[in-house]
N, C-alpha and C positions, 0 to 999 in steps of 0.2 A: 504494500500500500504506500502510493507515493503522497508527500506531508508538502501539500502546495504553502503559499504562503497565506492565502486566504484559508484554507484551512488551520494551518498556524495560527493566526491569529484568532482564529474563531474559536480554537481548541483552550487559547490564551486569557481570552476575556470570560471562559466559561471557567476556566479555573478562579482567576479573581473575584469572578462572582461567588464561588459556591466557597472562597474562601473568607470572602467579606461579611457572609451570611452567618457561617457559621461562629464569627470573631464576635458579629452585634447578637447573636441567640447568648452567646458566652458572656460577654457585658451587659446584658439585661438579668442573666440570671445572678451575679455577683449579686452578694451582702450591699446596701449602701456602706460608705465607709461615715464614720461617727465622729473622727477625729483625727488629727495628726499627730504626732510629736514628733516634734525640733530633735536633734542630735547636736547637742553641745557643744561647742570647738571652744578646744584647751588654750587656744591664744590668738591673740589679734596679728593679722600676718602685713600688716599696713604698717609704716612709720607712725609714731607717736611722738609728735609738736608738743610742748608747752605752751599753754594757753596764751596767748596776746588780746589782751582787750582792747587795743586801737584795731589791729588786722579786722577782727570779729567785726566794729562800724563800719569798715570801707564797703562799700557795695564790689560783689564777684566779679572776676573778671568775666564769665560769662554771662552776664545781665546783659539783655538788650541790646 
């Protein structure tokens, strides 16, 4: 059996169907979910400035 290209394709879109179906049957039957929880990170990975209380009044260099 020769696998033309239109049958390719047509062989192709029928899989992504029966596999999209079966993905939204599997997401409708989950649990809702109730809640999250965060996972804590042991340290700030950013530079840490001393605070300047004149810098804090300037207005940002990205403003406007």
């Amino acid at each position: 059996m020769e696998l033309k290209r239109r049958n390719f394709i047509a062989v192709g879109l029928a899989a992504l169907a029966a596999a999209g179906t079966g993905a939204w049957v599997w997401l409708r039957q989950r649990p809702p979910v109730r809640w999250l929880v965060a996972v804590r990170v042991g340290h700030y990975s950013g530079p840490i400035r001393p605070l300047d209380e004149c810098e804090m009044k300037q207005p940002g260099k990205w403003i406007g």
